[in-house]
C-alpha positions in Angstrom: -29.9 -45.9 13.9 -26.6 -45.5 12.5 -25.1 -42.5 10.6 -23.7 -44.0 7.0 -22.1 -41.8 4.2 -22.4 -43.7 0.7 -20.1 -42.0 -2.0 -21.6 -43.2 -5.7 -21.1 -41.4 -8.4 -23.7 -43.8 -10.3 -27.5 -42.3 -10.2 -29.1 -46.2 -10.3 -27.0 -47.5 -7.6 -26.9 -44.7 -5.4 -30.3 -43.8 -5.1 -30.8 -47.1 -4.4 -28.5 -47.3 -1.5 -29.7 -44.7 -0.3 -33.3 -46.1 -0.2 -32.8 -49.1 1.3 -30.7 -48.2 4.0 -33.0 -45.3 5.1 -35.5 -48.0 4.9 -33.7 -50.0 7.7 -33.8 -47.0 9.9 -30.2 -45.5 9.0 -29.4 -41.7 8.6 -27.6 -41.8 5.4 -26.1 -38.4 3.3 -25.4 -39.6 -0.5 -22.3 -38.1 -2.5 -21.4 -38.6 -6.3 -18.2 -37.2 -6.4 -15.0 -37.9 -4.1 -14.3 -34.4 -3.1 -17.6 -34.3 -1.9 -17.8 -37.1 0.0 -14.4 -35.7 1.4 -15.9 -32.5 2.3 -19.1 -34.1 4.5 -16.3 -35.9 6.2 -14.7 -33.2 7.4 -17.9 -31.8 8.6 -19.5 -34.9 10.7 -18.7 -38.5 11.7 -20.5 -41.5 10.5 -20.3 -45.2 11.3 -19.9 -46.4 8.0 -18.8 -45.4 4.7 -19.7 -47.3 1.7 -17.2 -45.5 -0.8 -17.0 -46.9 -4.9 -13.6 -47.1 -5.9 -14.3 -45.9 -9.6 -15.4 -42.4 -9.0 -15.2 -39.4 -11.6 -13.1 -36.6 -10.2 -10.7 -38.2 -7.4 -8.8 -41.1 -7.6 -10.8 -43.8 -5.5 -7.7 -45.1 -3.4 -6.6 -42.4 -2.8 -10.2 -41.0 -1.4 -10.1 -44.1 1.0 -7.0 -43.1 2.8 -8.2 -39.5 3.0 -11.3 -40.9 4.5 -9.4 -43.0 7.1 -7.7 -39.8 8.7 -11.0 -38.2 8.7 -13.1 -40.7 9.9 -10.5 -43.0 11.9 -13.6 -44.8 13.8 -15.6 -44.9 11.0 -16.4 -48.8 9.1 -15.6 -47.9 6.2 -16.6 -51.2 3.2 -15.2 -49.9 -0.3 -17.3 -51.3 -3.4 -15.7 -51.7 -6.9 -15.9 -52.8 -9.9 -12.4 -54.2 -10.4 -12.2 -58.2 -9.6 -8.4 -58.2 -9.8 -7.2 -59.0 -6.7 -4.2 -56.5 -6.5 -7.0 -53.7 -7.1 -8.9 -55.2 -3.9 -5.5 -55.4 -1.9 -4.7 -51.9 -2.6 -8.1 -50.8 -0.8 -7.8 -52.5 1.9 -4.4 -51.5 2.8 -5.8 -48.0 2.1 -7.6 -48.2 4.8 -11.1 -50.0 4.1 -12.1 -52.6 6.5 -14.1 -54.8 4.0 -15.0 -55.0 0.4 -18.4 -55.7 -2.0 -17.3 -56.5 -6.1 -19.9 -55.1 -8.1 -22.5 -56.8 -8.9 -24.0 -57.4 -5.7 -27.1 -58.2 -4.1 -28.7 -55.5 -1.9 -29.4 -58.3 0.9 -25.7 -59.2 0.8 -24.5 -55.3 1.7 -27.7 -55.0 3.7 -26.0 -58.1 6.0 -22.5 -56.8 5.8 -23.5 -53.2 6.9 -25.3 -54.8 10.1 -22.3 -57.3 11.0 -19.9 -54.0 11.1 -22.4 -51.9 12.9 -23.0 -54.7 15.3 -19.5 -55.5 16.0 -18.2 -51.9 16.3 -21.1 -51.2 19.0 -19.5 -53.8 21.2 -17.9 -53.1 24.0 -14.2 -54.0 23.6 -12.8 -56.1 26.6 -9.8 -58.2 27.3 -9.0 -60.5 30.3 -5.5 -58.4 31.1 -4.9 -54.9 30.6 -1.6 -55.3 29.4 -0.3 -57.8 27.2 3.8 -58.6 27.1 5.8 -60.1 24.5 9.5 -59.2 24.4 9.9 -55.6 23.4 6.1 -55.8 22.7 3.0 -54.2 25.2 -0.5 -54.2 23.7 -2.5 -52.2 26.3 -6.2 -53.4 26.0 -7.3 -50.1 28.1 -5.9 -47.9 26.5 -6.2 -49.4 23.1 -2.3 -49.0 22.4 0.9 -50.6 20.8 4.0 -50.6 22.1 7.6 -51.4 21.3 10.4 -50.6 23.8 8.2 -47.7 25.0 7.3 -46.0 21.3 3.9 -46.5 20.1 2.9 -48.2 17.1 -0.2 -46.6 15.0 -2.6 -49.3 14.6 -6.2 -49.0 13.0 -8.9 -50.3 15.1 -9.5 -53.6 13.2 -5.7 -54.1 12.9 -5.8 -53.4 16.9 -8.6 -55.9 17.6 -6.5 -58.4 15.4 -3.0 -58.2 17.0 -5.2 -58.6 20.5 -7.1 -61.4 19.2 -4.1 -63.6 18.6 -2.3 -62.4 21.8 -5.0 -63.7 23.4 -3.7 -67.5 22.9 0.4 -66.8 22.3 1.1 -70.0 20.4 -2.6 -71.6 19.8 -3.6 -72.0 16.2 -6.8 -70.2 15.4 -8.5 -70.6 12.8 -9.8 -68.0 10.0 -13.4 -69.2 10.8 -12.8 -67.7 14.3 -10.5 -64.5 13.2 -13.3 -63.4 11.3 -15.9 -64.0 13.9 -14.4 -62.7 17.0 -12.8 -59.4 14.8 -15.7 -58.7 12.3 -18.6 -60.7 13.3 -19.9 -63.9 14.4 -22.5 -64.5 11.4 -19.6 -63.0 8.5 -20.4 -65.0 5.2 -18.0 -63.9 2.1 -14.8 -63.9 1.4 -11.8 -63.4 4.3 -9.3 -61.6 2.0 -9.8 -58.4 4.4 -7.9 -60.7 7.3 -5.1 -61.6 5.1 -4.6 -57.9 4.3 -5.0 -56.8 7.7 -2.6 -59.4 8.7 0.2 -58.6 6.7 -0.9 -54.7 7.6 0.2 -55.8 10.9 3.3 -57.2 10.4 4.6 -54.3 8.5 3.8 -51.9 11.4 5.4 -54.0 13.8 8.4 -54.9 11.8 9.0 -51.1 10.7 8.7 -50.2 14.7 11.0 -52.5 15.9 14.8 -52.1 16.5 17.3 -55.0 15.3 17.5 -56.3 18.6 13.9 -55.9 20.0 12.3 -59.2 20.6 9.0 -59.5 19.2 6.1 -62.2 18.8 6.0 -63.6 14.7 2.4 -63.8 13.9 2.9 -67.4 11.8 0.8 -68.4 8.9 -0.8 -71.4 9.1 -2.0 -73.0 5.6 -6.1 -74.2 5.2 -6.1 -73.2 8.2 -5.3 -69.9 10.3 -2.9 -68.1 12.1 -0.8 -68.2 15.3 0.9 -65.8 17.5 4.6 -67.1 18.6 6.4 -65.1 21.4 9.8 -64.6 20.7 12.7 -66.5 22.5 13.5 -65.9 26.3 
């Protein structure tokens, strides 16, 4: 049983979230307006938000990163309307995790909501407690960043991607395997979110770091993944 929070201003599609996912044994509190899904999240923490971009009081974006300081161990999915890209990107990097473009299937959330509950209720291990890179430390413990001493904010999924590729300094890995070992092992959609959360990453790290700290370069690699290079002896 997991606690969700589904902020829909739309009668139809909200009461039929709301349904279906108490159906599947979830605790779930319904808001139409951003404000008030704002003010529940102040109140309690839930495992998942499912928050609609196009809401009628509050700006939709700007909701999500209000949610993310609320609820910084919360899933949160945002679904919208808006099949430009840039609209998508701008939610993600607001602090969603994932993303549903409206129309969709109630199976299709139904799956996504278990492959986030199911991977955020796993226990979060690493073979070393400290990974070093040049001016770099991920501490897998603690769940920390750090360059030259100063820690670097990350958000969870950003965290779990960073340690993911430190995992194999200069192997390729794929997307298919990003998205399993990160999100879940039976994800199915598109991968956008790890593009976003990728170049999330390398913002953080690159506005950290001092002109002559030595860091890894997380490398793109075209069709086919990404790779973690350690910086120069």
């Amino acid at each position: 049983m997991a606690e969700l929070l589904v902020v829909e201003d739309d009668d139809t599609i909200g009461s039929a979230l709301t349904a279906g996912l108490q159906s599947h044994g979830h605790v779930v509190a319904w808001q139409q307006t951003g404000a008030g899904g704002l003010a529940l999240a102040a109140e309690r923490a839930f495992d998942l938000v499912l928050l609609d971009l196009g809401l009628p009081d509050l700006d939709g974006v700007e909701v999500c990163r209000r949610l993310r300081l609320a609820q910084p161990g919360a899933v949160l999915v945002i679904l919208t309307a808006r099949r430009d890209e840039i609209d998508v990107v701008v939610g993600l990097e607001a602090g969603a995790d994932d993303y549903l473009t409206k129309p969709f299937r109630f199976g299709e959330l139904l799956a996504r909501v278990r492959a986030h509950l199911r991977r955020s209720a796993l226990p979060h291990t690493a073979g070393n407690d400290e990974l070093c890179f040049g001016s770099l430390v991920i501490d897998t413990t603690a769940r920390r960043v750090l360059i030259a001493g100063a820690e670097v904010p990350l958000r969870p999924k950003e965290f779990d991607l960073l340690t993911r590729l430190a995992a194999e300094p200069g192997a390729a890995v794929s997307r298919e395997a990003l998205m399993a070992d990160v999100w879940d092992t039976n994800w199915f959609g598109s991968t956008k979110t790890l593009d976003v959360h990728v170049a999330s990453v390398r913002r953080k790290l690159a506005a950290a770091a001092g002109p002559d700290q030595p860091l890894p370069e997380i490398v793109t690699l075209r069709g086919h993944g990404y790779r973690l290079e350690p910086p120069p002896d």
